[in-house]
C-alpha positions as CSV (number, residue, x, y, z in Angstrom):
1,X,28.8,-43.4,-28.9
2,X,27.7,-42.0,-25.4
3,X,24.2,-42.6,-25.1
4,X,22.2,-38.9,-24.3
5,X,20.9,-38.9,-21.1
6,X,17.2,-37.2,-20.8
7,X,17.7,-36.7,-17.1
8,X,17.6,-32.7,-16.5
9,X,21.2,-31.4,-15.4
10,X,20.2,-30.0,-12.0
11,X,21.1,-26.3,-11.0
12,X,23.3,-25.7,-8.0
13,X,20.1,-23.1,-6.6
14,X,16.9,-22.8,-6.9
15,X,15.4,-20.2,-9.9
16,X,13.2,-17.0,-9.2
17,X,10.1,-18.8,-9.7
18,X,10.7,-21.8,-8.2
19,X,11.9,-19.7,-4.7
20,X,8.7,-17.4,-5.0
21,X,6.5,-20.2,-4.5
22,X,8.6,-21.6,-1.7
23,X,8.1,-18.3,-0.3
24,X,4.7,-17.9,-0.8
25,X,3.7,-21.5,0.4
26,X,6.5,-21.1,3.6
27,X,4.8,-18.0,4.5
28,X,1.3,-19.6,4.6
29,X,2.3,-22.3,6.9
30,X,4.4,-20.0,9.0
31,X,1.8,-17.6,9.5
32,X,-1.1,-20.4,10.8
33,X,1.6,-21.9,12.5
34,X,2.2,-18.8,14.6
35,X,-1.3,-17.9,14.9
36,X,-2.5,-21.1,16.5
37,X,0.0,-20.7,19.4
38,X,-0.4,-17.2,19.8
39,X,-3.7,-16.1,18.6
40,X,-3.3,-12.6,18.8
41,X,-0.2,-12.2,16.9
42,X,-1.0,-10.6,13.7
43,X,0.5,-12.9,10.8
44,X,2.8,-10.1,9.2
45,X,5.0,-11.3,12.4
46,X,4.8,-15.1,11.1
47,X,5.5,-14.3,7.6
48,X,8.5,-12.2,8.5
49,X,10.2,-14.8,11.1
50,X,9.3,-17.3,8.6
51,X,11.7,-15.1,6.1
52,X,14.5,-14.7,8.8
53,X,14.3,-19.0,9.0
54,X,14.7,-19.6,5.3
55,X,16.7,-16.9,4.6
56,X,20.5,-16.0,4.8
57,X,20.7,-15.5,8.0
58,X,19.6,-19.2,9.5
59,X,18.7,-22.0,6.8
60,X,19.7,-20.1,3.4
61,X,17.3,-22.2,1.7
62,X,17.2,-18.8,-0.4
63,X,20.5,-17.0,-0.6
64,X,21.2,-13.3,-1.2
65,X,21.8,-13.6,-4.1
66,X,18.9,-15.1,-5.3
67,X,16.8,-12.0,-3.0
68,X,18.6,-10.1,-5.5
69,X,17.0,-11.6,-8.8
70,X,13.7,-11.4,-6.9
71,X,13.9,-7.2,-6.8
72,X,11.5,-6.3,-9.3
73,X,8.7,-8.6,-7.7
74,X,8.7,-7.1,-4.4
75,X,8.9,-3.5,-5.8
76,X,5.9,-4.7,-7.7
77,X,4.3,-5.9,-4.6
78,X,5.3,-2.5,-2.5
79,X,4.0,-0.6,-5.3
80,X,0.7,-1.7,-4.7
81,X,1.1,-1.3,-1.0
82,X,1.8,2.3,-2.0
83,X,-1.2,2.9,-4.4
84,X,-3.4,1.7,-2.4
85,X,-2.6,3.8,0.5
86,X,-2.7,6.7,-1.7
87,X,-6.0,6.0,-2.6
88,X,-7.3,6.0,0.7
89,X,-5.9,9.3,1.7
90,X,-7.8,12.8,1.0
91,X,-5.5,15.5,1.0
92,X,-8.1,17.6,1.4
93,X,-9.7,16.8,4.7
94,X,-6.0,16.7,5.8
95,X,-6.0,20.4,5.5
96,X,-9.1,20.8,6.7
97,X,-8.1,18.8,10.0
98,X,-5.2,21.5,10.6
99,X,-4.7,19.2,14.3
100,X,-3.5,16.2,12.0
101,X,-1.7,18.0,9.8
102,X,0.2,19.4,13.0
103,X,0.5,16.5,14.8
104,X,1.7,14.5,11.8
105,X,4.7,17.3,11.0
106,X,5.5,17.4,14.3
107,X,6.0,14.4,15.0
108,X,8.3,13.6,11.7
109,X,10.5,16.8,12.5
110,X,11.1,15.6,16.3
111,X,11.4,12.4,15.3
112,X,14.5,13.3,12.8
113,X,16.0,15.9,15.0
114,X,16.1,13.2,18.5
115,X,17.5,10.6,16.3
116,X,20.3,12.1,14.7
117,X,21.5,13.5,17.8
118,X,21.1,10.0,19.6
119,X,23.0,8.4,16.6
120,X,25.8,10.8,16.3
121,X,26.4,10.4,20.6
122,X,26.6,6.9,19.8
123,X,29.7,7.9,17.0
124,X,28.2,7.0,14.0
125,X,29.0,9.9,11.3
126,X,26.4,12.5,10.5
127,X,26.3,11.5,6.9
128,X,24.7,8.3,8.3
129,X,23.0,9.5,11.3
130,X,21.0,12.5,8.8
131,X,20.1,9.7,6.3
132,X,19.2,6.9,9.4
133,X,16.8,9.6,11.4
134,X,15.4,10.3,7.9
135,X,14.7,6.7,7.3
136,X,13.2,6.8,11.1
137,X,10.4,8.9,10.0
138,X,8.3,6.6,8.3
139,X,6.0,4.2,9.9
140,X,5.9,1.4,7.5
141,X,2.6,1.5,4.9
142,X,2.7,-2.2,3.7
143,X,2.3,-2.9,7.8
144,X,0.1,-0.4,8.4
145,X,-2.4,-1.8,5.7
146,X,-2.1,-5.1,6.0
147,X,-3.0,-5.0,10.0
148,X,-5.8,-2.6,9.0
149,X,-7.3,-4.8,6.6
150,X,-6.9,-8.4,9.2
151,X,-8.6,-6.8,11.9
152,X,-11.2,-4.6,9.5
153,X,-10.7,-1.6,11.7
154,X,-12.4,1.7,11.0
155,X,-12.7,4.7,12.8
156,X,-11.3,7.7,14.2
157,X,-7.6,6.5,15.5
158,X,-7.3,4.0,12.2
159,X,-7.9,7.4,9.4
160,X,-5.6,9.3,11.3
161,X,-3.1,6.6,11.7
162,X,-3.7,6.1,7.6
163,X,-2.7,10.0,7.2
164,X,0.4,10.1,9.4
165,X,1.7,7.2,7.8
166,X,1.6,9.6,4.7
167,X,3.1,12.7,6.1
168,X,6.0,10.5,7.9
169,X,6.7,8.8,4.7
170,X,6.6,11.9,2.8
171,X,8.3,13.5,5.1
172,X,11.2,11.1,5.7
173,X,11.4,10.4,1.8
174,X,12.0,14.4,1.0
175,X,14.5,14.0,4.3
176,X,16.7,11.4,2.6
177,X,16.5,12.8,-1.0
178,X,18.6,16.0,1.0
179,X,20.9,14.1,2.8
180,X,21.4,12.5,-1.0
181,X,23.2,16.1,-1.6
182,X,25.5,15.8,1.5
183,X,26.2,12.6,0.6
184,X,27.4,13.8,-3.1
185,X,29.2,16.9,-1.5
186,X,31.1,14.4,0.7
187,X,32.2,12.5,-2.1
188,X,33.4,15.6,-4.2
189,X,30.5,14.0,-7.1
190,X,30.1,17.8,-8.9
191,X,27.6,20.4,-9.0
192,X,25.2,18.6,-11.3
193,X,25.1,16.0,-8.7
194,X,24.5,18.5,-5.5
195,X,21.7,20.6,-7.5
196,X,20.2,18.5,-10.2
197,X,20.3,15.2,-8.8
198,X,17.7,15.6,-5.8
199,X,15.1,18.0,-8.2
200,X,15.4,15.0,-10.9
201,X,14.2,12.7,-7.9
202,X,11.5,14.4,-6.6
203,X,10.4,16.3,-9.6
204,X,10.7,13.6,-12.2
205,X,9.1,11.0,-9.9
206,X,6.1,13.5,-8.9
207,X,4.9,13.8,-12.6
208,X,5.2,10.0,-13.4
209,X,2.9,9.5,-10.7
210,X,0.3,12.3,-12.1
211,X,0.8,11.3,-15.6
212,X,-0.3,7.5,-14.4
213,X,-3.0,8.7,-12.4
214,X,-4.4,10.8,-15.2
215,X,-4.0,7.7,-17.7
216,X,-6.2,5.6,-14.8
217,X,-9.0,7.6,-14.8
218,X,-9.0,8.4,-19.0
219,X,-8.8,5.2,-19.8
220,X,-11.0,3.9,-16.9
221,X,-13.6,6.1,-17.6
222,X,-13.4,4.3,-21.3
223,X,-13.4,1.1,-20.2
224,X,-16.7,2.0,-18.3
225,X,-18.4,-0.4,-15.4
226,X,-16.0,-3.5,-16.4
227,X,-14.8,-4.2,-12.8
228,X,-12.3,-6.9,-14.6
229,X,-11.1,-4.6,-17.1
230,X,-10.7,-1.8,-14.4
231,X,-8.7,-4.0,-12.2
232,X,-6.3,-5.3,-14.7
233,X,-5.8,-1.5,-16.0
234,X,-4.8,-0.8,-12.3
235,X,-2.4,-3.6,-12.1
236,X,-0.8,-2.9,-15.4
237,X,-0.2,1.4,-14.4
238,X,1.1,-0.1,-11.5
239,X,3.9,-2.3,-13.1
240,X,4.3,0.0,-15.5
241,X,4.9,3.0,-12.8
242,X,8.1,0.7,-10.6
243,X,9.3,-0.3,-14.6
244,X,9.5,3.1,-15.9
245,X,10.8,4.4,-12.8
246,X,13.1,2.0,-12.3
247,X,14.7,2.2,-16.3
248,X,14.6,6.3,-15.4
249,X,16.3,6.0,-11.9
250,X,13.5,7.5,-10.6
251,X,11.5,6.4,-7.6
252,X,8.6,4.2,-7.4
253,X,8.1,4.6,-3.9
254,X,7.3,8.3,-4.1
255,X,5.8,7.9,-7.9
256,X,3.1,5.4,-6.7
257,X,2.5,6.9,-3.5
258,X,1.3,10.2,-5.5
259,X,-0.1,7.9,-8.2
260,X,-2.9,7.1,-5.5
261,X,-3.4,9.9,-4.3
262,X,-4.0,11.8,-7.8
263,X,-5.7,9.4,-9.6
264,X,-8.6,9.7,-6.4
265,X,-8.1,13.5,-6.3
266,X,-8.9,13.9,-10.2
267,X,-11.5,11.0,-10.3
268,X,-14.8,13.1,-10.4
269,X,-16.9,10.4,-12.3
270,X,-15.4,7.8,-9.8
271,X,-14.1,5.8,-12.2
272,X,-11.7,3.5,-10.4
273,X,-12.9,3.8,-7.1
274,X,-14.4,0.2,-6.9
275,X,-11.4,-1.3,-7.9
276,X,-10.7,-4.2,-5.6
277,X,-6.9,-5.3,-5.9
278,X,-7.5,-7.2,-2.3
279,X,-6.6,-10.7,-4.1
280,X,-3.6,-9.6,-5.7
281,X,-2.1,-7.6,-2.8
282,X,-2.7,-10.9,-0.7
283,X,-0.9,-12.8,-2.3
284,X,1.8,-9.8,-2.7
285,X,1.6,-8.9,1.2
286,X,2.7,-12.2,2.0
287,X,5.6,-12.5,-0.7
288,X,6.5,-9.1,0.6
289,X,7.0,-10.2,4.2
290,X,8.3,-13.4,4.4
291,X,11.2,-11.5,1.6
292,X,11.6,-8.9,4.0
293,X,12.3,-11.0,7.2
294,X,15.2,-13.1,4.4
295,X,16.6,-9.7,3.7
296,X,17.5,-9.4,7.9
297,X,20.9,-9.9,8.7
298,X,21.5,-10.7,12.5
299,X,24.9,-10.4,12.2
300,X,24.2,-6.9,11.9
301,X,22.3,-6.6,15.0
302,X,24.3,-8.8,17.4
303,X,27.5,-5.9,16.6
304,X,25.5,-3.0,16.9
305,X,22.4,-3.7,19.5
306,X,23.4,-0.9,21.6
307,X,22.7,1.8,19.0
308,X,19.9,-0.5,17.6
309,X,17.9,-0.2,20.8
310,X,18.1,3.0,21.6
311,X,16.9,4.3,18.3
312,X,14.3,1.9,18.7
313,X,13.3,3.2,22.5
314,X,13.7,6.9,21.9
315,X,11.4,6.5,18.7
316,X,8.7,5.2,20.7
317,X,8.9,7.8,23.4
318,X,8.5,10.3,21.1
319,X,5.6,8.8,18.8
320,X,3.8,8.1,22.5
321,X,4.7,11.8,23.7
322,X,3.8,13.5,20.6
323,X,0.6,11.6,20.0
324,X,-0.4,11.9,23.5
325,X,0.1,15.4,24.3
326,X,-1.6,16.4,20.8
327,X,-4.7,13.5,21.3
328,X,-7.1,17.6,22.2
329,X,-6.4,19.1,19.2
330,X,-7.1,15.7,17.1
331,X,-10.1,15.3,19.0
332,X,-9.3,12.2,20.9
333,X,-9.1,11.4,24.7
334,X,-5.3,11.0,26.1
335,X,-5.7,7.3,25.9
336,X,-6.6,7.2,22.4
337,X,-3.9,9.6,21.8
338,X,-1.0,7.1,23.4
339,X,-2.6,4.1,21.4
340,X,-2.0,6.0,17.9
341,X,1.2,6.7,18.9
342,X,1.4,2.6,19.6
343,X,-0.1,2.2,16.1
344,X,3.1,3.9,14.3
345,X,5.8,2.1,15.7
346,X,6.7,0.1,12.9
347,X,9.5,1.1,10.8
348,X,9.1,1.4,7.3
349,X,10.4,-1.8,5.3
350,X,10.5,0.2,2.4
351,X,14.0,1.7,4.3
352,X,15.9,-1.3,2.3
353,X,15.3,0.0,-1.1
354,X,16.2,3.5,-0.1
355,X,19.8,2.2,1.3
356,X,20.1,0.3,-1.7
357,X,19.8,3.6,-3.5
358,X,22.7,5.1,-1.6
359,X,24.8,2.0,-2.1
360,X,24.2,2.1,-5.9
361,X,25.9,5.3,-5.4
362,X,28.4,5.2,-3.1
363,X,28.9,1.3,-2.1
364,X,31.4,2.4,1.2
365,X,28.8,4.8,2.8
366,X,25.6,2.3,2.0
367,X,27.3,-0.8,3.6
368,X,27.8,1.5,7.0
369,X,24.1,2.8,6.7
370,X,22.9,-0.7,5.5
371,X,24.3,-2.2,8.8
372,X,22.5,-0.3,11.0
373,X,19.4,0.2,9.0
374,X,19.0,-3.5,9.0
375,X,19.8,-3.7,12.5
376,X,16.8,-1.6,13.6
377,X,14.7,-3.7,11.1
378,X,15.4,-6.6,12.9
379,X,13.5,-6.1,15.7
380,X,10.7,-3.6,14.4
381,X,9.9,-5.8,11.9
382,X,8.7,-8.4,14.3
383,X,7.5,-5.8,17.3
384,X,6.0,-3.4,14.9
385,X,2.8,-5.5,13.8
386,X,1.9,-6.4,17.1
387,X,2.0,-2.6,18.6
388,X,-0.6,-1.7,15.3
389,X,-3.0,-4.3,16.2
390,X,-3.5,-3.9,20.0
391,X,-3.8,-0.2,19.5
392,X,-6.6,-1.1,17.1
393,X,-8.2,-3.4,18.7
394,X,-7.7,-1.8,22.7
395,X,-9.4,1.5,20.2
396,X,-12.5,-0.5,19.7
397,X,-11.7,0.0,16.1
398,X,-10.8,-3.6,15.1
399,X,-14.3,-5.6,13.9
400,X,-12.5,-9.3,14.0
């Protein structure tokens, strides 16, 4: 009789929760480690090099396929990025500020016109080049906050920076969802594809986000002064906005975004507005990052650099130009102009999840748009968070 061993049969990798805590606690020691030998480094750029050592792409102490398993967590975590930057943003003193406004359109419509021209001279196709530019109009939220919140800036360059991120992200979103159709023309995928595909999107994703807002403040306003109660109610709209949109094929990015911005809009009795989801998101922001510098390929980069880099360099010209040569109408001095400008640089991570939309759909055109999407990432994703800070803090804005 073979005695029965009580010895654990070891798995050949590690599970989800086992790799989120190596995550969390490698992104930790990354991030101190990089800011006591450069101080002024923000430590987004830790946590993301960090992901790039035990990811894939150098130790693959967590392998793709286990960054795969770990999807719903980090849309969790960017839909909180997303709410909260909704919540900040009042649409109303945007209109008001017509300069912003402006400014912020302007800058997302040159921004996708210079880069698809710059893409398609380099060869790639225009099916990629329109979705790539769209991509390019989004400075990245979850950066954009997180930076914010180290330095605990305020003032006039950081509350316009907050809108533009909106309008870019906005913008490039609505971009991409109409490159979907070309995409579906291209690939001969029917008329219910071309027409009803890109409404269901938008539409559909639009009125989740109002019908969570609406349930936040109704059942906040129930749930009265309870700060505890309020904040788990937040948390649990939250998850329950990237679930629903993700068993609808809807998206959560745009869902939460207008989730935020609702739920402050229609929140007369100020129901949820003390809500502090700071120790969640910090714990979120640093999963987030260190997952986003595993998901970088440098394979990618090392075959398509060329293109990589000047997508990267024309971008910043035209975020310095814009910014700069608007900085009257906005009420700012030309310096201040060319440091918002400095503040957008990075590129949205939230890029990723839009690609893998296109690949669900069409695996041969997502892998070419994946490549070079990635590629870009590579290097903004480590720049990007060191360009926000020392425009907030050479603003005067930055209080640590």
């Amino acid at each position: 009789m073979t005695p029965h061993s009580f010895f654990p049969a070891l798995p050949e990798a590690l599970n989800v929760l086992t790799a989120t805590g190596l995550i969390l606690i490698a992104g930790l020691l990354g991030a101190h480690l990089m800011r006591r030998v450069f101080p002024q480094v923000p430590a987004i750029t830790g946590y993301v090099l960090t992901g790039l050592l035990i990811g894939p792409s150098v130790l693959n102490l967590i392998d793709a396929s286990l960054l795969a398993e770990m999807d719903l967590f980090v849309d969790l975590a960017l839909g909180l990025v997303l709410f909260e930057l909704g919540r900040r943003i009042d649409y109303q003193w945007l209109l008001r500020e017509r300069g912003l406004l402006i400014t912020g359109l302007a800058l997302g419509t040159a921004t996708f016109f210079a880069l698809f021209f710059l893409l398609t001279w380099f060869g790639v196709s225009k099916l990629v080049a329109t979705m790539v530019a769209a991509l390019g109009m989004a400075t990245s939220p979850a950066v954009i906050l997180n930076v914010v919140r180290e330095v605990r800036a305020e003032g006039q360059l950081t509350e316009r920076m907050l809108h533009i991120v909106v309008i870019g992200n906005a913008m490039g979103f609505v971009a991409f969802t109409v490159g979907l159709i070309a995409v579906h023309v291209e690939y001969q995928a029917g008329w219910q594809s071309y027409l009803l595909h890109p409404l269901y999107l938008l539409l559909g994703s639009a009125l989740l986000g109002w019908v969570m807002s609406r349930l936040l403040v109704w059942i906040g306003h129930y749930l009265g002064r309870d700060v505890q109660a309020r904040t788990i109610l937040a948390l649990a709209l939250i998850a329950a906005t990237v679930g629903i949109a993700f068993m609808l094929n809807l998206s959560a990015l745009i869902a939460l975004l207008l989730f935020g911005i609702a739920s402050r809009r229609t929140d007369a009795r100020h129901t949820v507005v003390e809500t502090d989801l700071s120790p969640f998101s910090g714990v979120l922001y640093v999963a987030l990052f260190v997952f986003a510098g595993a998901r970088l390929e440098l394979s990618h980069l090392l075959m398509l650099w060329p293109a990589a880099l000047a997508f990267i360099a024309l971008r910043v010209a035209i975020m310095l130009g814009i910014t700069t040569g608007m900085a009257r109408i906005n009420g700012m001095s030309a310096r201040k102009g060319a440091l918002l400008g400095v503040s957008l640089i990075p590129l949205s991570g939230f890029n990723i999840i839009m690609v893998q939309h296109a690949v669900g759909y069409y695996p041969q055109f997502g892998a070419q748009l994946s490549a070079l999407v990635v590629s870009i990432l590579v290097i903004l994703e480590l720049l990007g968070p060191i360009c926000t800070r020392y425009a907030l803090v050479a603003s005067g804005e930055a209080r640590n």
